[in-house]
C-alpha positions, 0 to 999 in steps of 0.5 A: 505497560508491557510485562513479562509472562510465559508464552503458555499464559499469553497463549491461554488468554488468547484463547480465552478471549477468542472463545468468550468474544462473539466478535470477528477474529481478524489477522492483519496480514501486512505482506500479502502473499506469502505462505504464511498468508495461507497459512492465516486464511486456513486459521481463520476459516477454522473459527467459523468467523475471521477476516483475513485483512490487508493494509488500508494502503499499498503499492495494488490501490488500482489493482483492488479498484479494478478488481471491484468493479470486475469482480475479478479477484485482485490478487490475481492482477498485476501491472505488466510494467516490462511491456508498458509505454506510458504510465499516468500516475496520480500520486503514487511514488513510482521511483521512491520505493513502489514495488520492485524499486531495482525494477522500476529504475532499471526500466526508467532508465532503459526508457521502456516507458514514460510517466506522467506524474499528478501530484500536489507535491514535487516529490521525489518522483514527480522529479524524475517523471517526464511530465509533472502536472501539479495539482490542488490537494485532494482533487484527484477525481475532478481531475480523472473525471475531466480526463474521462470526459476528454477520452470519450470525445475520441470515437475509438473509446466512446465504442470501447465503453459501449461494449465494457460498460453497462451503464455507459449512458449514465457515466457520460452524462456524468463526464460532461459536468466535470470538462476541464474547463469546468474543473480548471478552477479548482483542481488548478491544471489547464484545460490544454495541459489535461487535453494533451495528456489525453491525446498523449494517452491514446496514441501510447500503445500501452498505457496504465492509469495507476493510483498510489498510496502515499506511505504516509498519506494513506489511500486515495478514497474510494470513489477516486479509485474507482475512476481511475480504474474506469480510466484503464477500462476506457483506455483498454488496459484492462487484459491486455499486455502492456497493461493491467493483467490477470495472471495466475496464482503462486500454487496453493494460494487460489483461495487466498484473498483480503478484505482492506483494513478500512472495509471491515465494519467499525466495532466488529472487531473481538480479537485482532492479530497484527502480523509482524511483517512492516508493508513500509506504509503507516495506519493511524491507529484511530482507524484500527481502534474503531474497528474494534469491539466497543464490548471486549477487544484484545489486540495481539501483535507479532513483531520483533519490533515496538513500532507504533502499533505493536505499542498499542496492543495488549499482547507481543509476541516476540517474532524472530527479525529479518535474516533470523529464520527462513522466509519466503519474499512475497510476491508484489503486484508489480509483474504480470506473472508471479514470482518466489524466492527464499530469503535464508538466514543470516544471524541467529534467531534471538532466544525469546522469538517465537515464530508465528505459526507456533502460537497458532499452532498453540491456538487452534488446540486450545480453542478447538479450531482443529486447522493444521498449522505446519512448521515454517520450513515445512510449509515452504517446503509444501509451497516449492513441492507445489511448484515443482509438481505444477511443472510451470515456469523458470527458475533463474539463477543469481551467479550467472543469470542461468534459467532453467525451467521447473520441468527439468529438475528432477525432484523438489528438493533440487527446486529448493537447493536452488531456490535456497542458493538464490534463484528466483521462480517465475511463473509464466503469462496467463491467456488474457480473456475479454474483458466481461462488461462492468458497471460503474455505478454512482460517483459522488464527485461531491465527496471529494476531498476539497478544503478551505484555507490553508490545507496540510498534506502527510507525507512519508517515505517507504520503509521509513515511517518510523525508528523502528524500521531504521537502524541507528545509523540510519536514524543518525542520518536523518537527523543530521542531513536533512535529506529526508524531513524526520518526524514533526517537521512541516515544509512550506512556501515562502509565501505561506511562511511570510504570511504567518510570518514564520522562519527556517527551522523555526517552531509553529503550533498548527491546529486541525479538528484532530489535536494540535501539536508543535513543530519545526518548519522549514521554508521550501520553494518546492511546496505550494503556497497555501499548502503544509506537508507534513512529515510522517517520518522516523522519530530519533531513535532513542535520541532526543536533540533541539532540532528534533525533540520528541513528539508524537506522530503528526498522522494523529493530527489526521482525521480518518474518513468513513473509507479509510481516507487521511490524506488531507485535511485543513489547517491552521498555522500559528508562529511560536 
């Protein structure tokens, strides 16, 4: 249980731990790229052995694919979406909160491009795809790898490998064990339905192959990953407008890279911060704890919040909550240039919110890290300075839609003015350079994610994975509407329900080598037979109600893989 004490008393603890600890220092950074992400880098570079990581999930799954097998830097990928024609997603909830949603929705209706959806569930995006290709759980790479072997029939791209892939040979040899006759059985999608996706892919003039976490379900594994990115290679999407580019950085931010959750290894974690900001996807906790030290650990969040991993650590610092303090907006992957805006106060900061960069102010003297950590407005101040002096980009304006570029404002303080009144910079459009040839290596298809029996699927929403990240009304309206399944709730067909014999918001115990758990059920005819989607959504808030008892998270009923992988796993469903 949490207990009061000052901040000089938590802070000494810290520093005593970090100082007594032979294990890495870890900052957990769930908002990538803002200037407090430079500001944990410098941190942690100060202790001769920290680790600047970033959620096992996000909106950059492919980027960060790309970027391993290039060697080129992913915070330096973005997805040109503006000048894209046709996007094939596998499971990523393009229309339901992945990354600029206003942006993503402008451009759909405006029919820039089209999008394809492979996805196990009719999602909310695969609804408002053009084409949604229902596919088995956990098969995505079959299916990849049997698209693969469909392009390289075409001559075009068979020639593009030769001079992109070095060890080309080796990766067809491997497509022709995964055609789409060879792989319709288990993935559950027709050899003609995969086959005109192909010719669909390489008549678009700019089409991107993208993975996309589930902000429930976590990542795809990593060999999955790693085809879908291979897939954007063959397609020549890589450094190309349209498609997958290399851009430049936010000024001041060169140097600033992350390591996912999951790569870090297990144990080796001595001393863990957790950033306060909230990516809008969930982490199971088992995959933080085996990351930790089994010697001696301390886990320390700053949040302004209890979520569910700030209830778990060992020490909270309450940090100041949206629209309490100045903030800059982090920049997303999801453009072809970078982008930084302001995000001004608008309520008064809560007497007990310390800001982050205080404590590890506070830090470095006590454990003689000797970084300088400026205040926060100062360092965003630093940031538009940097701007201002890189004499790039633009600044548009939020009353009229005005764009000005940088060049022509006289000092940095006139930047800021109009950055702090609204505007938003944007960088400009990085010369593209040939792709260097890459190598793909072994995939291990037989990896793959493949279950026997009944299967259960997590599944969430962005940005409302928990009650934390609600205000009451909204959790009120969860409760009340059915919109959205809340937390401990499983769908499934009416097949599967007549099977099990099970009825509409009835109770069920389902069973998987995690734990067991009871839970409501609600028949849909959307949900494949064979399959439970389980919801990781917002528990009441405070409230407990018979429809919607409190339970814990079914994410805990999720086994977490070597890679990080919790997206699948088997099942068994018993009536109440």
């Amino acid at each position: 249980m949490l207990s009061a004490v000052p901040l000089e008393r938590a802070v000494e603890r810290i520093a005593a731990h970090m100082n007594a600890s032979t294990g890495s220092i870890v900052v957990l950074d769930r908002q990538p790229g803002r200037t407090i992400s430079a500001q944990y880098h410098a941190f942690l570079r100060g202790t001769g052995r920290g680790i600047l990581v970033s959620d096992p999930a996000g909106d950059d799954e492919t980027l960060s694919a790309v970027g391993r097998l290039t060697g080129i830097p992913s915070s330096s990928l973005g997805f040109d979406l503006q000048n894209a024609t046709m996007l094939l997603s596998f499971g990523a909830p393009m229309f339901d909160g992945w990354g600029n949603p206003g942006t993503m929705n402008a451009l759909h209706s405006a029919r820039t491009f089209t999008v394809t959806q492979i996805d196990p569930r009719y999602s909310r995006t695969a609804r408002q795809s053009d084409q949604w290709i229902a596919i088995a759980p956990g098969t995505e790479r079959l299916a990849a790898l049997s698209l693969a072997s469909i392009l390289l029939e075409e001559r075009t791209i068979r020639e593009r490998m030769r001079t992109s892939i070095k060890d080309h040979e080796q990766f067809t040899a491997l497509t022709r064990d995964f055609t789409p006759e060879m792989t319709a059985g288990t993935t559950g999608i027709t050899p003609e339905t995969l086959r005109t996706l192909a010719q669909q892919l390489t008549r678009a003039a700019a089409p991107i192959v993208l993975c996309g976490a589930d902000p429930g379900g976590g990542p795809m594994d990593a060999e999955t990953e790693k085809v879908i990115a291979v897939l954007n290679i063959l397609l020549g999407s890589v450094g190309r407008r349209g498609g997958i580019m290399v851009r430049e950085y936010l000024p001041g931010m060169e140097s600033v890279e992350h390591t996912r959750l999951q790569e870090i290894p297990d144990g080796s974690v001595g001393t863990l911060f957790i950033d306060g900001a909230d990516s809008g996807y969930a982490i199971p906790w088992i995959l933080i704890r085996k990351k930790l030290s089994t010697d001696a650990s301390l886990v320390v969040s700053f949040s302004s919040v209890l979520d569910p991993l700030t209830a778990e650590a060992d020490i909270l610092i309450p940090a100041p909550a949206p629209f309490e303090v100045l903030r800059d907006v982090h920049v997303t992957s999801h453009s072809a240039v970078p982008s930084f805006a302001l995000s001004v106060p608008i309520l008064p900061l809560n007497e007990n919110a310390v800001e982050t960069q205080t404590v590890l102010r506070m830090l470095a003297e006590k454990t003689g890290n000797g970084t300088e950590i400026p205040e926060n407005e100062a360092s965003l101040k630093a940031a538009v300075q940097r701007i201002h002096d890189s004499k790039r980009g633009s600044v548009q304006s939020p009353a009229d839609g005005a764009v000005t570029p940088v060049k022509e404002f006289s000092s940095s303080d006139d930047l800021w003015n109009a950055l702090a009144s609204g505007g938003l910079w944007t960088g400009e459009e990085k010369k593209q350079n040939r792709l260097h040839p890459v190598t793909v290596a072994a995939v291990r298809p037989d990896k793959q994610q493949q279950h026997d029996g009944l299967v259960m699927i997590a599944s969430g929403y962005h940005g409302a994975l928990h009650a934390a990240q609600l205000s009451p009304v909204m959790s009120k309206m969860f409760q009340e509407t059915d919109l959205r399944p809340v937390n401990n709730t499983i769908l499934l067909s009416p097949v599967t329900a007549q099977q099990v014999g099970i009825q509409h918001d009835g109770q069920a115990v389902i069973t998987t080598t995690a734990g067991t758990q009871q839970v409501r059920t609600k028949i849909s005819p959307a949900v494949r037979p064979g399959v439970l989607e389980a919801s990781i959504g917002p528990s009441p808030n405070g409230t407990e109600t018979p429809g919607h008892p409190s339970a814990p998270s079914l994410l805990r009923l999720f086994p977490v893989s070597a890679d990080g992988y919790w997206r699948t796993t088997t099942v068994t469903l018993q009536k109440v």
